[in-house]
N, C-alpha and C positions, 0 to 999 in steps of 0.2 A: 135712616140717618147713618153717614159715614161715624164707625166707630173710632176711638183718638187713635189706635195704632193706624187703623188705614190713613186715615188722616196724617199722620206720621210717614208714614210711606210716599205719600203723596205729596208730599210736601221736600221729600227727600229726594225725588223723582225730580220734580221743576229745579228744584236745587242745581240739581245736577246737569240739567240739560239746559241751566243759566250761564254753567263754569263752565261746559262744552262752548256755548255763543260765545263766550267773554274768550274765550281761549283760543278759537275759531280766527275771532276778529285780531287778536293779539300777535299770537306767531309768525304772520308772515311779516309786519313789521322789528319785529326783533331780527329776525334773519336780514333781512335790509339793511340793520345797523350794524350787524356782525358783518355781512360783505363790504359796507362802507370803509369800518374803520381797517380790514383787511389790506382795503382798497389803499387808503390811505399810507400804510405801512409801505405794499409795495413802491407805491407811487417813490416815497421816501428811498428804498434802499435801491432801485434805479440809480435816481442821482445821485446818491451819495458815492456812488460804485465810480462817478463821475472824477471823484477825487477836491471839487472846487467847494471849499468850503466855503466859500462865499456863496454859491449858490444853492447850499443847503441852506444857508440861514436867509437866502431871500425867498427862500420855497416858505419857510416856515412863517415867515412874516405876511407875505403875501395872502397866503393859505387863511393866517389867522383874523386878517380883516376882511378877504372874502367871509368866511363864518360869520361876521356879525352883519356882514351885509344880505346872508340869506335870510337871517332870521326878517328883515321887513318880508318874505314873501307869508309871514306868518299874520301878515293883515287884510289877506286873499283867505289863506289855507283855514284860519278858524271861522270866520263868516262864513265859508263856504259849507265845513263839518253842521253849523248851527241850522242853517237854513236845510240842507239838502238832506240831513239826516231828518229833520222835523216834516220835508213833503214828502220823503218815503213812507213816514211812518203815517202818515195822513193819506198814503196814496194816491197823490197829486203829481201826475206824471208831467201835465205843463208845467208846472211851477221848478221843476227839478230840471224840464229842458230851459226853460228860460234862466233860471240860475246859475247852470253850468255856463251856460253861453256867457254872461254876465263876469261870470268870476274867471275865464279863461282867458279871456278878452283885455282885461282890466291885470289880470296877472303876469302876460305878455307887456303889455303897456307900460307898466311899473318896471318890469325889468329892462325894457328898451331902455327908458329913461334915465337906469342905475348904469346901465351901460355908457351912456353917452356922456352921464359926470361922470362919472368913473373915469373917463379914460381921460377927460381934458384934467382932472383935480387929481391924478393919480398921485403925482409927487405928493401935494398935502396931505391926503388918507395918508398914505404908507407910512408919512414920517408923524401921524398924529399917532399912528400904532406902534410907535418906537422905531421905525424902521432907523439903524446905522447908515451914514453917509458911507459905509466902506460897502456896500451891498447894495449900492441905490441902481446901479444899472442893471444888473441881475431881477432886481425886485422889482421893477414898473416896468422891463417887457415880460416878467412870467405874468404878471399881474393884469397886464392889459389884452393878453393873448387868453388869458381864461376868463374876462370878463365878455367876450363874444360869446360864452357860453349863456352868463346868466339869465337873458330872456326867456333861453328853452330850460332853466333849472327851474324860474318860477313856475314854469308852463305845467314840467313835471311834478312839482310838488303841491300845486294845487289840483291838478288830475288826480294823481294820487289822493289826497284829501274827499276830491268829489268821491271816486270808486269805494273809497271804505265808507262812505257817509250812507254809499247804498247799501253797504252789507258787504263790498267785494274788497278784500284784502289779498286773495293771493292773485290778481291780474297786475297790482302796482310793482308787487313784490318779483314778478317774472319779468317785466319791464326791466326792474332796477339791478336786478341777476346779470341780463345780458349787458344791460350797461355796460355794469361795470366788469364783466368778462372784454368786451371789447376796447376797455381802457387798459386793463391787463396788457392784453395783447400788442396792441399798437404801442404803448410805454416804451419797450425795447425797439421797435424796428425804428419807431419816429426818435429817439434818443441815439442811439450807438450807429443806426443804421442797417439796412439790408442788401445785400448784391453792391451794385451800383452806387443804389442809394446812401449817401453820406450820412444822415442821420442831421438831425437839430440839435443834438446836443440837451443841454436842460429844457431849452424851452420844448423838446417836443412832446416830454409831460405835460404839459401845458396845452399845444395842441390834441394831444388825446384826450385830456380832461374835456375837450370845448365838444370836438367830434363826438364823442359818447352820448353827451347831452342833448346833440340836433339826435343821433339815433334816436336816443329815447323818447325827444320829443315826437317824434314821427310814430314810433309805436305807440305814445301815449293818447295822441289824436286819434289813430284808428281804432284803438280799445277805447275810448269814450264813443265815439261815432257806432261806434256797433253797439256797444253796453249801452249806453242813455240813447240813444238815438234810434238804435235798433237797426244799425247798418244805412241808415239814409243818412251817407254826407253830405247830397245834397239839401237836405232839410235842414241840415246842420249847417250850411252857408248861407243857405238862399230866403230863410225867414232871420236872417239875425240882423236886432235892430237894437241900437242902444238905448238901454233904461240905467238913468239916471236914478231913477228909483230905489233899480236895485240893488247897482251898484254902493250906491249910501248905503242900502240895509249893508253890504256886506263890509265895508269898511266901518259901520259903526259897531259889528258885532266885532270885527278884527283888531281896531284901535291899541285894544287895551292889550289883549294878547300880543300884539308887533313889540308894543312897550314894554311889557315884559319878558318879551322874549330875545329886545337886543338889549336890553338892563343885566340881564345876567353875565354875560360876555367880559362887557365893560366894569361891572363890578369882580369878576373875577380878574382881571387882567392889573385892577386895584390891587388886591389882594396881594399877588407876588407882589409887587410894587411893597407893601408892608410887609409881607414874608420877609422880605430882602433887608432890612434894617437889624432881624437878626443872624442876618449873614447868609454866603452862600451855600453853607450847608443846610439851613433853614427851608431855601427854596428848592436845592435838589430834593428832599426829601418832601416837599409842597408838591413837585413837581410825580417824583413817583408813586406818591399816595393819590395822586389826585387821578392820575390813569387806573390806579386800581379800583376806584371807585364807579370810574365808567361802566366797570363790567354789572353794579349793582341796576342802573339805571337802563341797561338792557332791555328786562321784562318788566318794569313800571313805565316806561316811555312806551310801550306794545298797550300796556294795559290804561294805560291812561288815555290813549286812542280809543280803545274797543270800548273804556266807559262814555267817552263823547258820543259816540256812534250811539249806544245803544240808548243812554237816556234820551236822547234828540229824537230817536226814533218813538219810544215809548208815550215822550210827553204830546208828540203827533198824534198818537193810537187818544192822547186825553188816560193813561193808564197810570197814573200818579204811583197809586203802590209796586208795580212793575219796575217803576222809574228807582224807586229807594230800596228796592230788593236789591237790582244792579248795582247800585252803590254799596249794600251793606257786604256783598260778596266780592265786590272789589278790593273791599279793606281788608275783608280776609286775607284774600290773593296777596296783595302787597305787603300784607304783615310776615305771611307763609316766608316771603319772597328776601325779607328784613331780618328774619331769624335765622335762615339758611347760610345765609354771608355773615351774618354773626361769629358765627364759627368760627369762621376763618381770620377776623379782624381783631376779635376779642385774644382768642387764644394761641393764631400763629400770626403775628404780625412779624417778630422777627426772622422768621423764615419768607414773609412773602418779600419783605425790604432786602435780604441776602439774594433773593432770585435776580435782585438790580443791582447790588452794588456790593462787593464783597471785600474793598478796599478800604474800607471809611466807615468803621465802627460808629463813629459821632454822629454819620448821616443816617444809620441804620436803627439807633435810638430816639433819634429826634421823630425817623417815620413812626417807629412804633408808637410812639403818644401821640401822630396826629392821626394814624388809622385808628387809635383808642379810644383818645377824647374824641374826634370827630364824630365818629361811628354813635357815639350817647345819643345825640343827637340828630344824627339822619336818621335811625329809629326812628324817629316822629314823620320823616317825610310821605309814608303813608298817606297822610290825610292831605296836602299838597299835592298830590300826585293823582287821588282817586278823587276830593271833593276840587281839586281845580278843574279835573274832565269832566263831572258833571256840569259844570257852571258853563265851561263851552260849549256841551252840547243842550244847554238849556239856551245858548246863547247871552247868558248872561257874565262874560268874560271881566267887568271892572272888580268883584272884589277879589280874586288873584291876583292880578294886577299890584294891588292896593296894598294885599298880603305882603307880594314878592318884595315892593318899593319899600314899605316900611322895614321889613326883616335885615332885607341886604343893604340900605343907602341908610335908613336912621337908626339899627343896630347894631349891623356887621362892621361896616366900615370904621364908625366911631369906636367902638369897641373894641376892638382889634387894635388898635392904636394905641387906646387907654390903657387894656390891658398887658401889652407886650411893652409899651414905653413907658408909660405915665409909673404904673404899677410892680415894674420892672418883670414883669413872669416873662418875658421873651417869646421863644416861640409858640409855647404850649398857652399863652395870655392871646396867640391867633387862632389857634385849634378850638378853645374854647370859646371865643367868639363864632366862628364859623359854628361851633354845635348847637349854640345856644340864637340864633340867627333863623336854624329851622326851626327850634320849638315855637318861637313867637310866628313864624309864616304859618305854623299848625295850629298853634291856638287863632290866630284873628280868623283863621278861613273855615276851621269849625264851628267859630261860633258865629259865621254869617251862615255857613249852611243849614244850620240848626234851626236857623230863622223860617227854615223856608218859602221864601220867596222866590227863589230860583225853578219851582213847579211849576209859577202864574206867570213867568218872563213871557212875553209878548216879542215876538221877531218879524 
């Protein structure tokens, strides 16, 4: 018989070579979202270089309802994680080429479609997302000139989703590198111009946004074609047949995920809206804390993938304990991950608010209680983060969902209200709603994972 130290050892050993996998699958996504929002910046300081402030703020408008319009591709991208992580782990090599075909197919499809209203209802969108009439010609052709992109963003983000479902995170993550290197690039020649060439002016941020995207889609087809298909594209055309079938599986695992994944957008976009009543100092400082927060959600958006992936896969293998090891070590990870930026919120928040704005003492105290108060509070988003990936890669995505809807629409929103108006505490009566928002999305979603039923989901 293994003695307890060995037993100890050995136990410390899988340990570790469980945070290797988790960490494996996680990084090259984080790196993704640090080139994105890089991406982003540049994009920004292009134009801005432009001098037209009007079409800095129809970049920005434009930009911000594309966002919620990519999150529907998150009704492909989680069906896809739930099904194709569960035949990997089953080692079901048809069921994972029929799937992909299934979810590529139907993801292109969707995005044709976003495309085509999109561009006849542009006016409505833009001005349902506040778009200004002083901006309105600026914003519906940057608008309509990057929606030729979104077919190939869904394409990409659901490939992406497939490759990490198998195990493979850094083949999406070299895709989304070059990307957005060639958006880099092209930004200034297609904006200012080259030789000859005059240049587009803003819109040809716009055209580079759209080109980058057919690039990637191009690499992202032949990294699937060779990874799942094993280099035969012609098997990869010449047997695909549409299932109805399977397409439902994957829209009914994705449903709930799409919903709460364009519910958050929209409820934040609330938010300022009530920021804004206690003035615009209120929301500048809403505005620079909430970018500082981005940097938290780095490595829990990494890790909350590698937990989908890996339970999806384990509950395939039928290894149920496997399955809650994963989770128990994710909450570690995330908690590690909570404490670390602790640091920095709790006890220098007035230096990270002066990094922004060193005019406006009033707007540099108001950040510090919302990095404060907030912060209480996103502490809890651990268990949103690690037990919501499990539930998707169990495939069982409605109580997130359910979590998200109640926390944000029947406490955030009303509350926030109550508390800053009704109650007169102003802005710190929204801060504290905002923190008090994720403790309730952690408590409802712990205590459905707790239930366990999420082992025996059926996909």
């Amino acid at each position: 018989m293994i003695g307890k130290v060995g037993e100890e050892m050995i136990n410390d050993l899988v340990n570790q070579k469980r945070i290797r996998l988790i960490w494996t699958l996680a990084w090259p996504l984080m790196m993704s979202q640090i080139l994105q929002t890089l991406l982003q910046m540049v994009d920004m300081w292009f134009i801005s270089n432009l001098g037209i402030t009007e079409a800095i703020a129809a970049t920005g408008y434009s930009t911000s309802t594309l966002g919620v319009i990519i999150m529907f591709s998150q009704l492909i991208a989680a069906g896809g994680i739930a099904l194709i992580s569960r035949k990997t782990g089953e080692g079901d090599e048809q069921g994972t080429f029929v799937i992909t075909e299934q979810a590529l197919f139907l993801a292109f499809c969707i995005g044709t479609i976003i495309t085509i209203l999109g561009y006849f209802f542009s006016q409505e969108i833009l001005y349902l997302f506040g778009m200004e009439k002083a901006v309105e010609g600026y914003a519906l052709t940057y608008f309509r000139i990057v929606l030729i992109g979104v077919p190939f963003t869904f394409f990409n983000l659901t490939g992406r989703a497939i490759l990490q479902a198998t195990g493979d995170s850094k083949g999406p993550m070299m895709i989304f590198i070059i990307m957005n290197i060639i958006n880099i690039i092209l930004d200034p020649i297609l904006i200012y111009g080259l030789h000859t060439f005059d240049g587009l002016g803003f819109k040809g941020a716009a055209v580079a946004t759209a080109i980058s995207n057919i690039v990637a889609f191009i690499l992202m087809f032949l990294t699937i074609a060779k990874k799942v298909f094993d280099g035969n594209i012609h098997k990869m055309i010449r047997n695909f047949r549409i299932s109805f079938k399977t397409i439902g599986r994957i829209i009914k695992i994705g449903f709930f995920s799409a919903i709460q994944a364009i519910s958050r957008p929209i409820t934040g976009l609330a938010m300022f809206t009530i920021a804004g009543y206690s003035g615009t100092k209120a929301v500048a400082a809403f505005t620079i804390g909430g970018r500082m927060f981005n940097l938290v959600f780095i490595f829990l958006t990494g890790l909350n993938m590698a937990i989908s992936v890996l339970v999806g896969q384990n509950l395939g293998k039928k290894d149920f304990k496997e399955a809650e090891e994963v989770v128990k070590d994710g909450i570690k990870l995330a908690a590690l991950n909570m404490v670390v930026f602790a640091v920095a919120y709790f006890l220098l928040p007035k230096f990270i608010m002066l990094a922004f704005i060193r005019n406006d003492m009033e707007v540099v105290q108001i950040g510090m209680n919302y990095l404060r108060i907030t912060y209480l509070g996103l502490m809890f988003v651990v268990f949103p983060i690690v037990y919501g990936g499990a539930f998707i890669g169990a495939g069982n995505t409605a109580p997130p969902m359910v979590a998200s809807l109640v926390a944000n629409w029947g406490f955030k929103l009303p509350f926030a209200l109550i508390f800053s108006q009704v109650l007169g505490w102003g802005a710190n009566g929204v801060w504290i709603a905002i923190s008090g928002s994720v403790i309730v999305e952690a408590g409802i979603i712990a205590w459905w994972f707790k239930r366990g039923k999420w082992k025996h989901k059926r996909v």
